[in-house]
N, C-alpha and C positions, 0 to 999 in steps of 0.2 A: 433572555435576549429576544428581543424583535423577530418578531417570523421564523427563529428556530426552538423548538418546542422543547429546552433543555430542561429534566426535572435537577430540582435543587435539594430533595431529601435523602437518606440514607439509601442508598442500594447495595444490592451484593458486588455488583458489577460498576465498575465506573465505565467500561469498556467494555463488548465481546465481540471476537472476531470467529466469523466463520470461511473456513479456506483449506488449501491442502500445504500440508509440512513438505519437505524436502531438506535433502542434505548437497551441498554446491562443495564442491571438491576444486582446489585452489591452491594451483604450481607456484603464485607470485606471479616476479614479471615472466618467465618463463614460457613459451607456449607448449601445450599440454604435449604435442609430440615429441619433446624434447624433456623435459619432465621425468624424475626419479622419487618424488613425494610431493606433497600436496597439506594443507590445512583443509580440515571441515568445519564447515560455516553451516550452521542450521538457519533455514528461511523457510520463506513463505508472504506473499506480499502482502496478507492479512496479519498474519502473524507476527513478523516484522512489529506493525503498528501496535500490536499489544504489547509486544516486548519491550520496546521503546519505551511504551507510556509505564509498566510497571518498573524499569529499571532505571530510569534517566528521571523519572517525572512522579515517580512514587504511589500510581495510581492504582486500583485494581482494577486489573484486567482479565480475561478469559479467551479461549479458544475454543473454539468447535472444530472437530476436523477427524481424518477416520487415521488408524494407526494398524501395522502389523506388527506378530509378535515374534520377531526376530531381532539378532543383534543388530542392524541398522534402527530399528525402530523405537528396543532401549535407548541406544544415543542417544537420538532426537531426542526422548521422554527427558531422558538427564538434563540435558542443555537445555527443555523447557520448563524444567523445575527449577533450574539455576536462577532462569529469567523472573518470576515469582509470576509466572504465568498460571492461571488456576485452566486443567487441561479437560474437558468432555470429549472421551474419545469412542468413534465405534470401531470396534476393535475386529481384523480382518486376520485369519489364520495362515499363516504364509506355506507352501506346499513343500520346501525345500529346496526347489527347485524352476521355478517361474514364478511363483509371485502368488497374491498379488505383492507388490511393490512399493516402496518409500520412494518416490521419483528422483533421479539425481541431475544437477546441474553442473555442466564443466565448464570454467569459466577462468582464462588467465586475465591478468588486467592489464598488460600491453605495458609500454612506456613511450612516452613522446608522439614521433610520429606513427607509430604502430598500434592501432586501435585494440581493444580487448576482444577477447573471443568469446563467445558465450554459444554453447550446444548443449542438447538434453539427453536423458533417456526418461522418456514417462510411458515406456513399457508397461501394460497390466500394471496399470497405477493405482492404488486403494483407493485414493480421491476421487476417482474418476469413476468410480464404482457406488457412492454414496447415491442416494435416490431419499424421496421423501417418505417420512415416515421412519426412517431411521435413526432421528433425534426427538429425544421427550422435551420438548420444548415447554413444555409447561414445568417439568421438571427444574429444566435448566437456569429458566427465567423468573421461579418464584419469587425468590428475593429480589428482583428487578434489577433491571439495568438499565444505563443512563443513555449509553451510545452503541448502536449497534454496524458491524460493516463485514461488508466483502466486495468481491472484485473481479471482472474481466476473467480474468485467467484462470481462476477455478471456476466461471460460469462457463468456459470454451471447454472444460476438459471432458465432459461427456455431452450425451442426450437429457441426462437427470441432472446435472448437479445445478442448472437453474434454476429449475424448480426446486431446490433443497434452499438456494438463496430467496428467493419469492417466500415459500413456507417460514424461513426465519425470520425473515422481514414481516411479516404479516405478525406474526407470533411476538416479537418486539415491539412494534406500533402498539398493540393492543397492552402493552404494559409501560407504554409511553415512552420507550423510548425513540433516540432521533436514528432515524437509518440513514448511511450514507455507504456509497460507493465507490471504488475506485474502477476508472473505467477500463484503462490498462487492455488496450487492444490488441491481441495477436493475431494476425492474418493466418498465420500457422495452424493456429488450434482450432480457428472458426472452420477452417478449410477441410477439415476433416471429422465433422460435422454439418456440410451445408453449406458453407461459404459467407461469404457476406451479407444474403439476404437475411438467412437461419441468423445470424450473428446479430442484426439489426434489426428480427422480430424479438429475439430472448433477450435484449437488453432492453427493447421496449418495455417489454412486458417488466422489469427488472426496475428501471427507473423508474417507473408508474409508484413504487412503493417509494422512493427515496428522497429524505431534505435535503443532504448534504453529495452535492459530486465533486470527486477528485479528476481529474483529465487535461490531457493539454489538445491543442487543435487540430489534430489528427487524432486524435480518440473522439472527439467532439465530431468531428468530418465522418469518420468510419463506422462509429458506435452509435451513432446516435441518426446519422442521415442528415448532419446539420451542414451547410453550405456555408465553405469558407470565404473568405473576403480575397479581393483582389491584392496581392501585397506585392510591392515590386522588390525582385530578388539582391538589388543592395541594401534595405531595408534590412534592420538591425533584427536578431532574433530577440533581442533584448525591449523589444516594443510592447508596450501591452496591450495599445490599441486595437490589435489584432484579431487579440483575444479576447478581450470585450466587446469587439463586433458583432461576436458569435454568442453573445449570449443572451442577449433579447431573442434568439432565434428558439435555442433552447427551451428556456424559459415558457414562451408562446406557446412550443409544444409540449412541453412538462409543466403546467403552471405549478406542482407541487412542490417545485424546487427552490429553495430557497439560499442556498449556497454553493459555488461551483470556485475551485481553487484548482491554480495549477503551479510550477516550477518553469521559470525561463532561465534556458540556460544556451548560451553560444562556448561552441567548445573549438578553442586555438589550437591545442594540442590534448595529448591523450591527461595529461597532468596540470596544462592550463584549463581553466576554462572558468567564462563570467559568469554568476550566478545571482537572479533576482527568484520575485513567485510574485503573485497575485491574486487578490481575494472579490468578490462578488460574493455581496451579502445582502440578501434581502433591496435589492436595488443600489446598493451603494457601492465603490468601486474603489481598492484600497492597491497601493502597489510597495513593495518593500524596496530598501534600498539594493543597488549593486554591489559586489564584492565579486574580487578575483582568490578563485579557488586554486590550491596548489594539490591534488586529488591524490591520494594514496590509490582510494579503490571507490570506486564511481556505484556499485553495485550498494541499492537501497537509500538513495538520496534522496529521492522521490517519498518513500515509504517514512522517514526521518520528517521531511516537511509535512508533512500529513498528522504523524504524532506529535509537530509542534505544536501546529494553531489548534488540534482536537485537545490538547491540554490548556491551552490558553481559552479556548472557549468552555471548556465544563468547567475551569475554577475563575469563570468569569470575568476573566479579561478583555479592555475594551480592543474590536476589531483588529487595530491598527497594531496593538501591545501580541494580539496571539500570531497576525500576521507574522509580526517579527520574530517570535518565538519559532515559528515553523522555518521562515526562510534559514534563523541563526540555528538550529538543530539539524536542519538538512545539509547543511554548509560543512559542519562537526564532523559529521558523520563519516561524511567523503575523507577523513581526514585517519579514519580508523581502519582495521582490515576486516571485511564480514560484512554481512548484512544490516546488523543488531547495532546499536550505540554503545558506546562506551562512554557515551558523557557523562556528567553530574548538571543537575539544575542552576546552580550558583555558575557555572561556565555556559552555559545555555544563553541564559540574561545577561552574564558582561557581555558576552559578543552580541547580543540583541539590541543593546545599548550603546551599542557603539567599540566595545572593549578591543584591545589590541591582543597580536601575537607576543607581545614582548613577557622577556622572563617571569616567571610569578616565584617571587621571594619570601 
């Protein structure tokens, strides 16, 4: 494909994500102070996207990410063996007693007009513990691999773990594969490292390596230092012009980048909400169609659209074809409980295609 550098021969990897694991603990509609049990959903916003791609999309995939040897930490291994996630883990001895830690996420998903709640504990988090030189990257990458990513939020979680994404990324370029980012801005985490400045030198430094960026225009604003356009606030969120404003800006300052994708979504209610995406590829500017969302659970919709169009472009699909594959997987997705798909590909492509909700007989 034009200006993204995808290899087309065998690799060991079609995919490897590097990022930190967690377990999100999830009342339903429920909010958590009212709450007597809960389901566990393993994520990760990295991880997510390899899961996706090996369990919806049949890909191989990988993870890089650090793990403790504790019963939270079997789970997670379980549920990412289940995924057919292939796992490289540095593995952190847990003290019994503080950590370090599997980080968990609390997270009800509200109904109607009562928005979801989402809080953390990433206490002595193992992730956030990784530093460089802690992955054999040569090791990892022999057989090669096609697409390489991480994101925002494991890059906020310490002082090192940038540099552990720089190092990977450097380490994948060099065996051809394409890196890409998701930019996934948290004011939160940069804050307690530095602020915004620190946050918007270590993504510099971060994007400099990267083809492919995931972000909408406030990750573009925040992350990047990119100046947004004037948009008047009856102005639809549903617009893409917006977001195309913003990327010749980008672009100017990152010439390396060659693709930047993101999810529009305007949200009616906690269960309504309208959903398109759009792609910027090597100068060309593609926008998927609208549909209204009737959302079980909104958590990893974003990470869903990401592992669409990343599988529609490694098995070659033209722009417009993987566009829609990412918006119709992201769309899915919301429609499951957890982080991870539950879809099949054959349902992936009817709804890409236009397919309905009606009965399948």
């Amino acid at each position: 494909m034009a200006g993204l550098p995808i290899q087309q021969g065998d690799c060991d990897f079609d995919f490897l994500a590097l990022g930190a694991l967690v377990h999100r603990l999830d009342p339903g509609t429920l909010p958590f102070r009212t709450a007597r049990s809960f389901d566990i959903h393993v994520s990760g916003g990295e991880y997510n996207v390899a899961a996706n791609l090996a369990s919806c999309f049949g890909m191989r995939t990988g993870i890089v990410t650090a793990m403790v040897d504790n019963g939270i930490g079997e789970l997670i291994q379980a549920r990412v063996q289940e995924r057919g996630v292939v796992p490289h883990y540095k593995m952190f001895e847990h003290d019994g007693v503080r950590g370090p830690n599997m980080a968990t996420v609390y997270s009800d998903r509200g109904h109607g007009v009562r928005a979801p709640v989402v809080f953390y504990n990433r206490a002595n988090e193992a992730g956030a513990l990784l530093k460089k030189g802690d992955f054999d990257w040569e090791k990892i990458l022999a057989g090669g691999a096609r697409w390489f990513h991480s994101g925002g939020i494991f890059a906020a979680l310490s002082e090192t773990t940038a540099d552990v994404i720089i190092e990977g990324m450097e380490a994948a370029k060099a065996h051809g594969a394409v890196n890409s980012f998701d930019l996934n801005y948290r004011a939160k985490l940069w804050d307690t490292i530095g602020g915004l400045a620190k946050g918007q030198e270590m993504i510099k430094r971060i994007v400099n390596n990267v083809d492919a960026l995931f972000g909408n225009e406030e990750d573009l604003q925040k992350g990047l230092g990119i100046k947004g356009p004037e948009v008047e606030k009856e102005s639809s969120k549903l617009d893409p012009d917006s977001f195309f404003a913003m990327i010749d800006q980008a672009v100017e300052k990152f010439p390396n980048i060659k693709l930047v994708a993101t999810t529009l979504r305007e949200v009616h209610s906690t269960n309504r909400h309208d959903w398109a995406a759009v792609l910027w590829l090597d100068g060309e500017r593609f926008v998927s169609p609208t549909c209204q969302l009737d959302v079980l659970d909104r958590i990893g919709g974003g990470d869903g659209f990401a592992s669409g169009l990343i599988y529609g472009l490694l098995s070659g699909r033209a722009p417009e074809e993987a566009l829609r594959l990412g918006w119709a997987h992201g769309a899915l997705l919301t429609t499951f409980p957890g982080d991870v798909s539950m879809a099949k590909l054959p349902e992936v492509e009817a709804f890409a295609q236009g397919g309905s909700a009606r009965v399948q007989r």
